[in-house]
TIDO-634752 format. One record per residue (C-alpha): x, y, z; residue number from 1; residue in one letter. Coordinates in pm, 1 decimal, decimal comma. Last residue first. Layout:
BEGIN
<rec X="X" Y="Y" Z="Z" k="NUM" r="A"/>
...
***
This chain:
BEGIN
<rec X="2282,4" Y="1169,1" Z="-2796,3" k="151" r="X"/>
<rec X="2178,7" Y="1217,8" Z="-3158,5" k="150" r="X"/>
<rec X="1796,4" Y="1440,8" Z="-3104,5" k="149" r="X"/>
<rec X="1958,6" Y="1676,6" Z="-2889,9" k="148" r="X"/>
<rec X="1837,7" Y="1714,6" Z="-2526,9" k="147" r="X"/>
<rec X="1695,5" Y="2051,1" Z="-2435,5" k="146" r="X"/>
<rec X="1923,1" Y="2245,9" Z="-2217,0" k="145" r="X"/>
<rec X="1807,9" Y="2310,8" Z="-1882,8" k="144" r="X"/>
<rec X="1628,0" Y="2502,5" Z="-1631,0" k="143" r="X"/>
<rec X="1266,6" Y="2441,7" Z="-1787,4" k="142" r="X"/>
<rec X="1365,1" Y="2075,0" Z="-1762,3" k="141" r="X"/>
<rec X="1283,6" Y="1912,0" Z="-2062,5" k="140" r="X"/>
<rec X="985,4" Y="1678,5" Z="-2166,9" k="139" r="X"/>
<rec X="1086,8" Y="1391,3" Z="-2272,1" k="138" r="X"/>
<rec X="861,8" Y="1225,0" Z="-2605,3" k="137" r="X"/>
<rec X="851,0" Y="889,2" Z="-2507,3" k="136" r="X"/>
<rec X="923,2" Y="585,1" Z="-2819,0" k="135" r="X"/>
<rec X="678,5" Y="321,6" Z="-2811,1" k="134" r="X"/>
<rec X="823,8" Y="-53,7" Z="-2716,5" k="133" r="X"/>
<rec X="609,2" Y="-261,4" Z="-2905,3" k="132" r="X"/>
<rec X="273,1" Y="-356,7" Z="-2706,4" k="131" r="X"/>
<rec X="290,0" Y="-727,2" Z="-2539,4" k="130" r="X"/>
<rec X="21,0" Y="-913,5" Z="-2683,4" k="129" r="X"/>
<rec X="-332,4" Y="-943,1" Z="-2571,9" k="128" r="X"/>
<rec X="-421,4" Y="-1326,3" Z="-2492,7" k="127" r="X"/>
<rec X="-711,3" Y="-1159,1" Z="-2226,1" k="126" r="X"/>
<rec X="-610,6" Y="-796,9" Z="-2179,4" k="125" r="X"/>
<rec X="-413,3" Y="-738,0" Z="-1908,4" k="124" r="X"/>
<rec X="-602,3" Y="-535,1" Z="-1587,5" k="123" r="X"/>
<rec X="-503,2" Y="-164,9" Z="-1540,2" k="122" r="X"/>
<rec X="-543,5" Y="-83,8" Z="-1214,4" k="121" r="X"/>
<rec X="-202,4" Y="-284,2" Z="-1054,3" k="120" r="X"/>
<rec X="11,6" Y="-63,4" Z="-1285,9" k="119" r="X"/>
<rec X="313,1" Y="-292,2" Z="-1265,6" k="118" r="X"/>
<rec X="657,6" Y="-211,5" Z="-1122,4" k="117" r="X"/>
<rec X="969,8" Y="-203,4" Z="-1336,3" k="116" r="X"/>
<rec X="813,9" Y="35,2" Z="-1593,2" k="115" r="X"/>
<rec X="943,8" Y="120,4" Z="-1904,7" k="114" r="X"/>
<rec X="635,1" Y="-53,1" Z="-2100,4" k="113" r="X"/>
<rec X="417,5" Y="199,5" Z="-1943,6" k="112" r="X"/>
<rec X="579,7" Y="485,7" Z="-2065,5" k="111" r="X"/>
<rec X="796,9" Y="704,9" Z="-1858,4" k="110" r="X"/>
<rec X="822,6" Y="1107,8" Z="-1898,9" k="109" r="X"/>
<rec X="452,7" Y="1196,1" Z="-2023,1" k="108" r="X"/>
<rec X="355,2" Y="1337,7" Z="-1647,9" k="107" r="X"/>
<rec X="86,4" Y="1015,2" Z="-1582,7" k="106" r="X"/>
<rec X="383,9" Y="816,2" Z="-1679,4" k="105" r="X"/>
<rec X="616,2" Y="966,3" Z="-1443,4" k="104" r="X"/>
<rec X="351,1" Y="959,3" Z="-1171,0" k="103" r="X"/>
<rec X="338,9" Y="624,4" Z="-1217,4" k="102" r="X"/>
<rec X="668,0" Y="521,8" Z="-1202,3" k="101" r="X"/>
<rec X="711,8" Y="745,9" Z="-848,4" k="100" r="X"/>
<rec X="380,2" Y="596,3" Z="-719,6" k="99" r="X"/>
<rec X="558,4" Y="195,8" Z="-798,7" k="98" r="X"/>
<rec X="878,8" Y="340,1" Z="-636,0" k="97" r="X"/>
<rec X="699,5" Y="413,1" Z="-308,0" k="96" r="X"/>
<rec X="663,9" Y="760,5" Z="-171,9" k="95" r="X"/>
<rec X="905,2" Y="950,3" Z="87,4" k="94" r="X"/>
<rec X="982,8" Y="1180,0" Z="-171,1" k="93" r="X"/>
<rec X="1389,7" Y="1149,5" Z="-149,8" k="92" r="X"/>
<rec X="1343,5" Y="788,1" Z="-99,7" k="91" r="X"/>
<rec X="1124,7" Y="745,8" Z="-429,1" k="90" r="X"/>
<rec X="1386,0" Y="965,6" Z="-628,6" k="89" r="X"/>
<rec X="1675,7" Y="708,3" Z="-473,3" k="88" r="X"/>
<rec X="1462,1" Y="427,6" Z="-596,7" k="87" r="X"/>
<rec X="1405,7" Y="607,5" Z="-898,8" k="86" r="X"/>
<rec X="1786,0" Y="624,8" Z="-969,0" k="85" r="X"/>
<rec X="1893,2" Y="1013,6" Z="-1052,9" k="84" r="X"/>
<rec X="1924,6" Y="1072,1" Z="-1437,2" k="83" r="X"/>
<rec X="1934,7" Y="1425,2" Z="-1434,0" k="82" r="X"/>
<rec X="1620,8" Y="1478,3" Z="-1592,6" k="81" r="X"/>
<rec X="1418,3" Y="1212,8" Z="-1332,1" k="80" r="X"/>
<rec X="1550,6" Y="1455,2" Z="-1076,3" k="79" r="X"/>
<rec X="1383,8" Y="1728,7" Z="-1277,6" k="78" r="X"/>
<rec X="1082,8" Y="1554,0" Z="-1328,2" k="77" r="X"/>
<rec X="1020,6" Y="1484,4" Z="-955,6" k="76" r="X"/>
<rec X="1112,4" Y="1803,2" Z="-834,9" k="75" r="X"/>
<rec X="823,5" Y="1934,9" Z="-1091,3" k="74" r="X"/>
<rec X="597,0" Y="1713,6" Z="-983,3" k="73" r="X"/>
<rec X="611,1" Y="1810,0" Z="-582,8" k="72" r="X"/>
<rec X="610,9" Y="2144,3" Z="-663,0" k="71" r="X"/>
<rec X="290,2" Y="2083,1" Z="-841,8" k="70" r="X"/>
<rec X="141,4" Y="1908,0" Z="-560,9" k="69" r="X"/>
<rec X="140,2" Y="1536,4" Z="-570,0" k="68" r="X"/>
<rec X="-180,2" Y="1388,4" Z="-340,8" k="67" r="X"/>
<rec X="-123,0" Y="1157,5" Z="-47,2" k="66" r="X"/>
<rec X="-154,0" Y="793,6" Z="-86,9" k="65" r="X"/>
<rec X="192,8" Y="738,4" Z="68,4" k="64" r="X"/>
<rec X="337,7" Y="1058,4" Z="162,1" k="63" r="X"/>
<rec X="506,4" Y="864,4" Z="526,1" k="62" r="X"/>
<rec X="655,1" Y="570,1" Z="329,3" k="61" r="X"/>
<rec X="549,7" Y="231,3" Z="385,7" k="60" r="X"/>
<rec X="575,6" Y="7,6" Z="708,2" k="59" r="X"/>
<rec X="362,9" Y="146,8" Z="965,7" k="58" r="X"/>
<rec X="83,3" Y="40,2" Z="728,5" k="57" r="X"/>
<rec X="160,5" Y="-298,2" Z="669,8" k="56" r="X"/>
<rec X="187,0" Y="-327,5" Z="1101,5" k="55" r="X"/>
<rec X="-158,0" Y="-118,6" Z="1045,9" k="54" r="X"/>
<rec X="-326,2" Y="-343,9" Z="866,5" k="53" r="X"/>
<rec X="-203,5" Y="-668,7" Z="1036,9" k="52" r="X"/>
<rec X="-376,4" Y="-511,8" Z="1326,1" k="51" r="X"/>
<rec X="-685,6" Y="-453,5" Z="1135,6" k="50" r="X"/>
<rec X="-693,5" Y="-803,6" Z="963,3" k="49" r="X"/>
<rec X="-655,1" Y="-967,7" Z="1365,3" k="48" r="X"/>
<rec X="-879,1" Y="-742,0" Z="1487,5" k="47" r="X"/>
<rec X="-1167,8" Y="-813,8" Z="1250,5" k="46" r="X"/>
<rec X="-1061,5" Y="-1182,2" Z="1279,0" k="45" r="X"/>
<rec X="-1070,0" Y="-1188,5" Z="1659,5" k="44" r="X"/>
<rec X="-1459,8" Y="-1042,1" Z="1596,3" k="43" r="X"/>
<rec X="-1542,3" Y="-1287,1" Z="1374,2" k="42" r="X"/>
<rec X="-1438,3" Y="-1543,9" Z="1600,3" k="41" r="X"/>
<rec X="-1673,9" Y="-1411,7" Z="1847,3" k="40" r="X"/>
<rec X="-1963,9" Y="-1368,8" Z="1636,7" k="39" r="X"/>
<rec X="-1852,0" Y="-1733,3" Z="1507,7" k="38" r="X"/>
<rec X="-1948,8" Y="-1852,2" Z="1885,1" k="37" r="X"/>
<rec X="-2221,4" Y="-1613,0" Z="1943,5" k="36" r="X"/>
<rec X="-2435,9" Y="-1797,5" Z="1637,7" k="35" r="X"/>
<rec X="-2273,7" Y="-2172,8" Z="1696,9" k="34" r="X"/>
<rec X="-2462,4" Y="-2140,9" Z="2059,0" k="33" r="X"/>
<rec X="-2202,3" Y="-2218,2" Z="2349,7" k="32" r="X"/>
<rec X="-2117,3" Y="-1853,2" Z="2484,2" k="31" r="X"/>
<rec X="-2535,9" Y="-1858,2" Z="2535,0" k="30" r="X"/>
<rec X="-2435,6" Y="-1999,2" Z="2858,3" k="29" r="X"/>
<rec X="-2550,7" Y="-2377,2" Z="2891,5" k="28" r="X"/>
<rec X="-2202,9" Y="-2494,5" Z="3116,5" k="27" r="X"/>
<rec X="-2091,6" Y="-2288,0" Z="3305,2" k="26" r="X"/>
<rec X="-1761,4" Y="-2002,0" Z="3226,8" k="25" r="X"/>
<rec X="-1422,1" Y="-2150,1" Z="3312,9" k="24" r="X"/>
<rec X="-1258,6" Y="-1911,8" Z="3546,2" k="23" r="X"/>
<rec X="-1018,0" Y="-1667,5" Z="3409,0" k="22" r="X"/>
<rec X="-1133,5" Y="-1411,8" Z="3659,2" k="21" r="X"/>
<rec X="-1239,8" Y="-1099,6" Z="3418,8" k="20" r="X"/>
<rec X="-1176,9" Y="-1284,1" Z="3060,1" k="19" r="X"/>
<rec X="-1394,7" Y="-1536,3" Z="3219,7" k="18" r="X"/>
<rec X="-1383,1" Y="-1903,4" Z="3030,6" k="17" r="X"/>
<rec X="-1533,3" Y="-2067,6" Z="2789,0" k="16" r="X"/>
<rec X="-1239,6" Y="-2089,9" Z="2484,3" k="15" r="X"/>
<rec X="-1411,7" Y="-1822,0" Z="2288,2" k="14" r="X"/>
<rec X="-1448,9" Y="-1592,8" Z="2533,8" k="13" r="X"/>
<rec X="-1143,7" Y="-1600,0" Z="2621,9" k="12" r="X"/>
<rec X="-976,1" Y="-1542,6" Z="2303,9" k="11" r="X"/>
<rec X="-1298,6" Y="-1268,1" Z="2284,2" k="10" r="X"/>
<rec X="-1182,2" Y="-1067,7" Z="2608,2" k="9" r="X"/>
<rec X="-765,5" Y="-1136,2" Z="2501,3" k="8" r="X"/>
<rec X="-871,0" Y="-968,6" Z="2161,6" k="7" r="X"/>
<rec X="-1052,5" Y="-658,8" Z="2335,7" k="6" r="X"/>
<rec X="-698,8" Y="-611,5" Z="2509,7" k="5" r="X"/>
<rec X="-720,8" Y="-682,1" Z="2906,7" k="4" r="X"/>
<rec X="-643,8" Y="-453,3" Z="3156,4" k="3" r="X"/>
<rec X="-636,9" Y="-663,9" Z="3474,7" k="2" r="X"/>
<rec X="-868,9" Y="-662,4" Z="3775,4" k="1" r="X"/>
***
């Protein structure tokens, strides 16, 4: 008999035949009642959303949704001090650029209005204007100067 994946069983399932022998299942089997039949479709759209999951998955960065440790903040800010690109910053933390914006902000170095990505949790306001562009205070590097207030 032949391995089959659980979505091959319900595919042929679905279309009335034996996933087993891949003969075409009699007539009257409870296979034919609209209840089992969107069970079984159901069930190839369960698999279908997980697998598509994971292939989205497999795709992002390795730290994604993991927690920032204090280290991890403070290499952050001081490539942010030096004026690395945040893409390269993201790369270099295996996180995505939208987590490395964020973080900024939630560390007082970016404001919101700086950002290239959007903060997907805060919902827009209704007809709400666009804020003014705030000045940041920048916090400096413990091992460097502190910027001057002309340039």
């Amino acid at each position: 008999m032949e391995h089959l994946d659980p979505r091959q069983v319900l595919q042929s399932l679905v279309h009335g035949f034996d996933p087993a022998t891949g003969t075409e299942l009699p007539a009257g089997t409870v296979l034919q009642e609209a209840q089992v039949m969107r069970a079984l479709l159901a069930g190839i759209a369960a698999l279908d959303a997980d697998a598509q999951r994971t292939r989205r998955r497999a795709q992002l960065p390795q730290n994604v949704g993991r927690p920032w440790s204090t280290d991890e903040e403070r290499r952050l800010a001081a490539a942010f001090h030096r004026g690395e690109e945040l893409t390269a910053i993201a790369g270099q933390h295996c996180r995505t650029l939208a987590a490395i914006e964020a973080r900024l902000e939630r560390l007082g170095l970016l404001a919101a209005e700086q950002r290239i990505t959007r903060n997907r949790y805060v919902a827009p306001l209704e007809g709400a204007r666009r804020r003014p562009q705030r000045a940041v205070t920048v916090r400096p590097d413990p091992g460097t100067a502190a910027p001057s207030e002309h340039g």
